[in-house]
C-alpha positions as CSV (number, residue, x, y, z in Angstrom):
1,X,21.2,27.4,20.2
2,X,22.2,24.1,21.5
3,X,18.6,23.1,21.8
4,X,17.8,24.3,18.2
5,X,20.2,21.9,16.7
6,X,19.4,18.8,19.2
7,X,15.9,19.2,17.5
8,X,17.1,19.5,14.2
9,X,19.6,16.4,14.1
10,X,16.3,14.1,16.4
11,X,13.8,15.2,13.8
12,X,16.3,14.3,10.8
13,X,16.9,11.0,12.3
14,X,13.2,10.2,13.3
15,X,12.7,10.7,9.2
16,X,15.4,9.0,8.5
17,X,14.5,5.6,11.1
18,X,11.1,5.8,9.5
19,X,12.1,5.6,5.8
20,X,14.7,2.8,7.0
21,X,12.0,0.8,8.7
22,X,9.6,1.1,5.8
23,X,12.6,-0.4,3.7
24,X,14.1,-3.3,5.4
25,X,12.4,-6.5,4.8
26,X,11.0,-8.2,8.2
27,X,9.2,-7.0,10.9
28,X,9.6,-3.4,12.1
29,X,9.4,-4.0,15.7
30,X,12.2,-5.7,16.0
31,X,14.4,-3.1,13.8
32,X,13.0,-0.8,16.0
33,X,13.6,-2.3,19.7
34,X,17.8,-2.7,17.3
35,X,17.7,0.8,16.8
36,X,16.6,2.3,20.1
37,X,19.8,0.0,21.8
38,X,21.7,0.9,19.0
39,X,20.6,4.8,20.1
40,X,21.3,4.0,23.8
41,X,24.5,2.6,23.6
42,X,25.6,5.7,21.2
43,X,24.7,8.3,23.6
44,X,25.7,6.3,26.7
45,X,29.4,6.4,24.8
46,X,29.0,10.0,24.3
47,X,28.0,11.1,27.3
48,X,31.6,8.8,28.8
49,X,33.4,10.3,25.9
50,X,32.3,14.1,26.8
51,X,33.2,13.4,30.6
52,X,36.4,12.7,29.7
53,X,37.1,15.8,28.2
């Protein structure tokens, strides 16, 4: 179940990214190399935050 709903919240945000990067107003590479740090950091502090517990 756990891998259903990974896949469901990745595909939501791969949508999501997309639209954003087709708004924003500059080049999309750069938004993209922000948002894939942006994406790293978050799940490195996750993964600390669900080691904790």
């Amino acid at each position: 179940m756990a891998y259903q709903t990974t896949a469901g919240w990745s595909l939501i945000s791969s949508g999501l990214t997309t639209l954003f990067l087709k708004i924003i107003p500059g080049d999309s590479l750069w938004w993209g190399i922000l948002l894939l740090a942006l994406g790293g950091v978050v799940l490195f502090v996750r993964k600390k935050d669900v080691a904790k517990s």
